[in-house]
C-alpha positions in Angstrom: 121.3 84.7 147.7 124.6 86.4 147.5 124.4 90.0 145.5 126.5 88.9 142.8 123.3 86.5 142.3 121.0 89.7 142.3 122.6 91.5 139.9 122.0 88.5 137.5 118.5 88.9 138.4 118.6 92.6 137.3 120.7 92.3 134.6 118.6 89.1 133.2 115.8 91.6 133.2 117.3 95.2 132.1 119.5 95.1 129.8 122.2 97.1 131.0 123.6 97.0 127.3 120.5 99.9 126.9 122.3 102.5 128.9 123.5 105.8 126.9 126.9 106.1 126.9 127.2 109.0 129.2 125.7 107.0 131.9 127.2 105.2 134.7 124.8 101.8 135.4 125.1 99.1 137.5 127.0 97.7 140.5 128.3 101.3 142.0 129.2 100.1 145.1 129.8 96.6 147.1 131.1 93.0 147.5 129.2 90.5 145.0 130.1 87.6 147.4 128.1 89.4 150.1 124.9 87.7 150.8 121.6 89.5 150.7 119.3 90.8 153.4 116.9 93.1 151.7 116.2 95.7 148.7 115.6 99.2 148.8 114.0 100.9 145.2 114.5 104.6 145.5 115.1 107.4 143.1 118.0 108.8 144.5 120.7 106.8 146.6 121.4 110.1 149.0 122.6 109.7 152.3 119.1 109.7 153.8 118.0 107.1 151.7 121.2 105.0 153.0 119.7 105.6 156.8 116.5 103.9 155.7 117.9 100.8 154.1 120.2 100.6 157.9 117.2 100.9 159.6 115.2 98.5 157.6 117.9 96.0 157.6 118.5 96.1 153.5 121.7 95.9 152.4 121.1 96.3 148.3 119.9 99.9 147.2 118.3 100.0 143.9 118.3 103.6 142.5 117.1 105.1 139.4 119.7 108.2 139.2 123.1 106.9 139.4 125.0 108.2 142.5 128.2 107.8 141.5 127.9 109.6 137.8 131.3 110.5 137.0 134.8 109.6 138.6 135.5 110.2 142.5 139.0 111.1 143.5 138.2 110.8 147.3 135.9 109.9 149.7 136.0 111.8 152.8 133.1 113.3 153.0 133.2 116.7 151.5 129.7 116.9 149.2 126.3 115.0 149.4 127.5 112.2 146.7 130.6 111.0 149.3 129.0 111.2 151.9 126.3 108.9 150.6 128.7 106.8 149.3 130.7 106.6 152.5 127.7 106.0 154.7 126.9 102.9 152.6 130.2 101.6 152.2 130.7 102.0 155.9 127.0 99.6 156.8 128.4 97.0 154.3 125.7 98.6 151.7 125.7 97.7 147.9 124.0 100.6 145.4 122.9 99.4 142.1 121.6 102.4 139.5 119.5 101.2 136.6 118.7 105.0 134.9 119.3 105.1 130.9 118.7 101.6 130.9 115.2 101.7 131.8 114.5 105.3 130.1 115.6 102.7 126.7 113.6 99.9 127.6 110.2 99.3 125.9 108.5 99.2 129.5 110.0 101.3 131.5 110.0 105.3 132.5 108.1 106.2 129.4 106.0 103.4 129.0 104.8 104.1 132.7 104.0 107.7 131.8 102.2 106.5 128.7 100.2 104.6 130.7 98.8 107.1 133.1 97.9 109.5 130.2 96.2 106.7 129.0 98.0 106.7 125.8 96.9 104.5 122.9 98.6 103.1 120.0 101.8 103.3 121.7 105.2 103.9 119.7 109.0 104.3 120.6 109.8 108.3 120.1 113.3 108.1 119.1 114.4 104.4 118.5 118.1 103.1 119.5 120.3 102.9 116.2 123.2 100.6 115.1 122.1 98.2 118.1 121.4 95.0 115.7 123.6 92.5 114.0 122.0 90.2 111.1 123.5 86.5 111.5 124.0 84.0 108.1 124.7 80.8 108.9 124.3 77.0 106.6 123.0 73.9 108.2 122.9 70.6 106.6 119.3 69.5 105.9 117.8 67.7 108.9 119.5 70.0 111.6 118.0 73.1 110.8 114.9 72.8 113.1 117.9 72.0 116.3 119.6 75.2 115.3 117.0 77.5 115.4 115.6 76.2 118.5 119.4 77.0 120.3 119.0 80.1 118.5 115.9 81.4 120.0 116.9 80.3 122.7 119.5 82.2 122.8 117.5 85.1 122.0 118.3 85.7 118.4 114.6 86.3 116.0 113.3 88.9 118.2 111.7 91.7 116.6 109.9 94.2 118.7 106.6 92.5 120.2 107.5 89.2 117.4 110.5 86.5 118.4 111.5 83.5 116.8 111.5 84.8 113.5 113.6 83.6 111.2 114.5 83.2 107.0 115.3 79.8 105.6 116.7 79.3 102.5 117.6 76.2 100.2 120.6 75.8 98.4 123.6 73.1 97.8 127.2 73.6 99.3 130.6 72.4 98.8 133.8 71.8 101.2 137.0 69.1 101.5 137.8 67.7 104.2 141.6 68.3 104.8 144.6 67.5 107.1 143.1 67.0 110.9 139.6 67.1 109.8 137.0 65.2 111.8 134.4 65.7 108.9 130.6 65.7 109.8 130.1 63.6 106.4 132.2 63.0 103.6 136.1 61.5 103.2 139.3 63.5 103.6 140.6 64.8 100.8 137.5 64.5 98.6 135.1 67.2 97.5 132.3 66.6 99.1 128.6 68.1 98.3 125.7 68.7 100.6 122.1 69.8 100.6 122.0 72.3 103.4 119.5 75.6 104.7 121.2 78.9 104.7 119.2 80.3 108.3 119.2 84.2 109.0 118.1 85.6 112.0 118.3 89.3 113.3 119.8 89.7 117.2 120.5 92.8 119.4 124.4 93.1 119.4 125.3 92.6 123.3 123.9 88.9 122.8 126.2 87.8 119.9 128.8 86.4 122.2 125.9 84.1 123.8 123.9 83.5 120.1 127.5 82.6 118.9 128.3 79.6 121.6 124.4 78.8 120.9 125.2 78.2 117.2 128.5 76.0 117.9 127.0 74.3 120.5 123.7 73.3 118.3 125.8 73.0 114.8 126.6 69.4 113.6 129.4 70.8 111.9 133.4 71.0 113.1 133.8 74.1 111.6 130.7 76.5 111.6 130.4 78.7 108.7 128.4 81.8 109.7 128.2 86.0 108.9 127.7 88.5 111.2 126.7 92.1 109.7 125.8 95.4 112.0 122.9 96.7 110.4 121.8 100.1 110.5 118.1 99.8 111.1 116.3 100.9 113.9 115.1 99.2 117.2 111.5 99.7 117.1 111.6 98.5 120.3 114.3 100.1 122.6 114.8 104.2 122.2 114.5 107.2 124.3 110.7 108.4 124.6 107.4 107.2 123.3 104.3 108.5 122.3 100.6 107.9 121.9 97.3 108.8 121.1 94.5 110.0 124.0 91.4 108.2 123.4 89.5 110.9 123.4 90.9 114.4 122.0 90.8 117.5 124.1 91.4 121.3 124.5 95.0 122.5 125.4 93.6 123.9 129.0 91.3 120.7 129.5 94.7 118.5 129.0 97.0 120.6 130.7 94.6 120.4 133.7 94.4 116.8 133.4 98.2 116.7 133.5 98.4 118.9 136.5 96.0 116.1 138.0 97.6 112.9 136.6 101.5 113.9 137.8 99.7 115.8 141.1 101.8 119.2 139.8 101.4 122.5 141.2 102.9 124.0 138.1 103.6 123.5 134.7 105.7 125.7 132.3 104.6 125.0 128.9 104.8 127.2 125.4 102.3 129.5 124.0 98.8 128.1 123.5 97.6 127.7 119.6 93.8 127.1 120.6 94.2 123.4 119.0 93.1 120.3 120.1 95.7 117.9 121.6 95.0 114.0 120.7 98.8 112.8 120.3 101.0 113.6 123.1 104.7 112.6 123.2 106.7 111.9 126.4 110.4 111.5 127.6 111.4 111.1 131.4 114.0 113.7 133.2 115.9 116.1 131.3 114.0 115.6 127.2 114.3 118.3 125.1 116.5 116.5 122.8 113.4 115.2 122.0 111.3 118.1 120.7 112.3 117.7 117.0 111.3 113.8 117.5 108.1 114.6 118.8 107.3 117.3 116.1 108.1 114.8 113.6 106.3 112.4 115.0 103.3 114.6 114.8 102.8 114.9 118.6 100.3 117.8 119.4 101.8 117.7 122.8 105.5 117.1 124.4 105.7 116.4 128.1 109.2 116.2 129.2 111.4 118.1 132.4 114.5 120.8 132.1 113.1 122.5 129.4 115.2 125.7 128.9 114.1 128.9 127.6 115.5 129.2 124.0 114.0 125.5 123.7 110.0 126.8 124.0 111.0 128.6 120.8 110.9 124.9 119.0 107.3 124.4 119.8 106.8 127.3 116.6 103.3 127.2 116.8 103.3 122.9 115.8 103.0 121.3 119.3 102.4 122.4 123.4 105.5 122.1 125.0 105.6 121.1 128.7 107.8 120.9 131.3 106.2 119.3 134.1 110.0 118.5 135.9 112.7 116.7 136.1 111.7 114.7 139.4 107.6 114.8 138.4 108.1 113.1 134.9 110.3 110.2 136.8 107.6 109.3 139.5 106.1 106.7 138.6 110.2 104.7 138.1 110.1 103.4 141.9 106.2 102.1 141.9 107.5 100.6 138.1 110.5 98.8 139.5 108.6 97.7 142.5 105.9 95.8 140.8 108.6 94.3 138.8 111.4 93.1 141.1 109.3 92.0 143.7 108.3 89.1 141.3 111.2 88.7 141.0 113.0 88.1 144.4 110.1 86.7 146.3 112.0 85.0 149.2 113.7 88.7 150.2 112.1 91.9 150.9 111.8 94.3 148.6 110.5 97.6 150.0 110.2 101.3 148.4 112.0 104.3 149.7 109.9 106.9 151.5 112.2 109.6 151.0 112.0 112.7 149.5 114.7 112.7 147.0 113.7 116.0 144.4 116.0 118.7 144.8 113.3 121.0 143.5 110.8 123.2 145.6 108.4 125.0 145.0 106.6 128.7 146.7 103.1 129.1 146.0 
């Protein structure tokens, strides 16, 4: 397998199309036509992260935290990012980062985080806007069943944990075959009538280009008549954060020392106690408290999140616990995640996890 055949893998199963804009996913460094040895899942791709893929004979890093995150003007060496970057280029290593992307998708950071709280009832905290499109299209009656099947296919109909849905209406249209026409049915030059299905299905926007060719490709028709409309809804399914109920309700210090235990924390900075009971707790990965007026909305009795600044406690106002377990501590369970996944799905290579200690953070007790 040659990496430019990986990166289908990984972009077959993240969507890469999920990445906030800010963010800098993907193939950072390398030469698709290179062929593979061996992956590496790590947090960070530092330089001592680099070492361990030499010495292990991988030659395809996949990190969480983008390397690279804005531009480079030079590589020589001068700070921990080119020297990283350097170091890989020079052993012929490619670096893949994956970050927003999987913070967006349905299973990813905070689904895993969910799911060692134990969280029930899951929900997406702040769902992705303005990321579907609504397509219209008319069939001729007898070829609707072929077109939805190419649709689906192409991964049109899906709607959060539903796919292949779809509206079907009746109706009669007209069109006249003209100069070079190769009509379906009818003559040239005559006003022809035809019983047909008007078919609507809702897609994520990054697939229209491959829903589109599906459509053409499936479509008796020369000329395919069809709408596509950006919608404004949200996707229930794709969104920053996520949040649940406990099974089992508890006191503030009961769940705050289950915390501690569940993310093995030494610490955890969190806002003033209101001697409540905590049952819904909402979570976001890394650096979350953009998410504090989501989770308050939400009705969350708790917010677990990392780089929670001082004026931002003041938002708890006596509605929800704030707390900031860390940046590095809320993202620990991203290479174990990643892991389980991609080593279904490149079974004939070897996929190992990064030993390394990547957090920047330290703590004196």
């Amino acid at each position: 397998m040659k990496l430019k055949d990986a990166v289908f893998v990984l972009e077959s199963t993240f969507s890469m199309k999920l990445a906030e804009d800010f963010d800098n996913v993907g193939l950072l460094c390398g030469n698709p036509d290179r062929n593979l040895t061996g992956i590496l899942i790590a947090h960070d791709a530092l330089e001592s992260v680099v070492d361990e893929a030499v010495a292990q004979n991988l030659n395809l890093i996949i990190c969480f935290h983008p390397i690279i995150f804005s531009g480079l003007k030079s590589l020589t060496g001068k700070n921990y990012v080119e020297r990283a970057v350097l170091k890989a280029i020079e052993n012929k290593i490619a670096i893949y980062a994956i970050h927003t992307a999987f913070d967006n998708d349905s299973l990813g950071v905070n689904f895993g985080i969910c799911e060692a709280l134990c969280l029930k009832n899951q929900k997406i905290l702040m769902p992705k806007r303005e990321m579907l499109n609504q397509l219209t299209t008319y069939v001729p009656a007898g070829h609707t069943a072929q077109v939805k099947e190419a649709l689906f296919a192409a991964g049109a109909g899906s709607i959060g944990d539903y796919d292949e849905c779809s509206f079907t209406l009746q109706g009669s249209g007209t069109f006249r075959p003209v100069g070079n026409a190769r009509p379906f049915s009818g003559e040239l030059n005559v006003r022809e009538q035809a019983e047909e299905d008007m078919i609507s299905v809702i897609f994520e926007s990054f697939k229209l280009n491959a829903i589109l060719a599906a459509l053409r490709s499936a479509h008796p028709y020369e000329e395919v008549a069809y709408q596509v409309y950006a919608l404004e809804n949200e996707n229930q399914h794709a969104g920053l954060g996520r949040y649940g109920d406990l099974e089992t309700e508890m006191g503030e210090a009961e769940f705050l020392q289950m915390v501690k235990q569940t993310f093995n924390l030494s610490v955890i900075r969190h806002s003033a106690t209101r001697g409540k009971k905590v049952r819904r707790v909402g979570v976001l990965g890394g650096s979350g408290a953009s998410g504090i007026a989501a989770a308050k909305a939400a009705q969350c009795d708790a917010y677990l999140t990392g780089d929670v600044k001082y004026h931002d406690f003041f938002q708890a106002e006596e509605k929800m616990l704030i707390c900031d377990i860390g940046h590095y501590e809320s993202e620990q369970f991203v290479v174990p995640q990643l892991f389980e996944i991609l080593s279904e799905k490149f079974r004939k290579f070897a996929v190992s996890k990064s030993v390394e200690k990547t957090n920047p953070v330290n703590y004196f007790l």
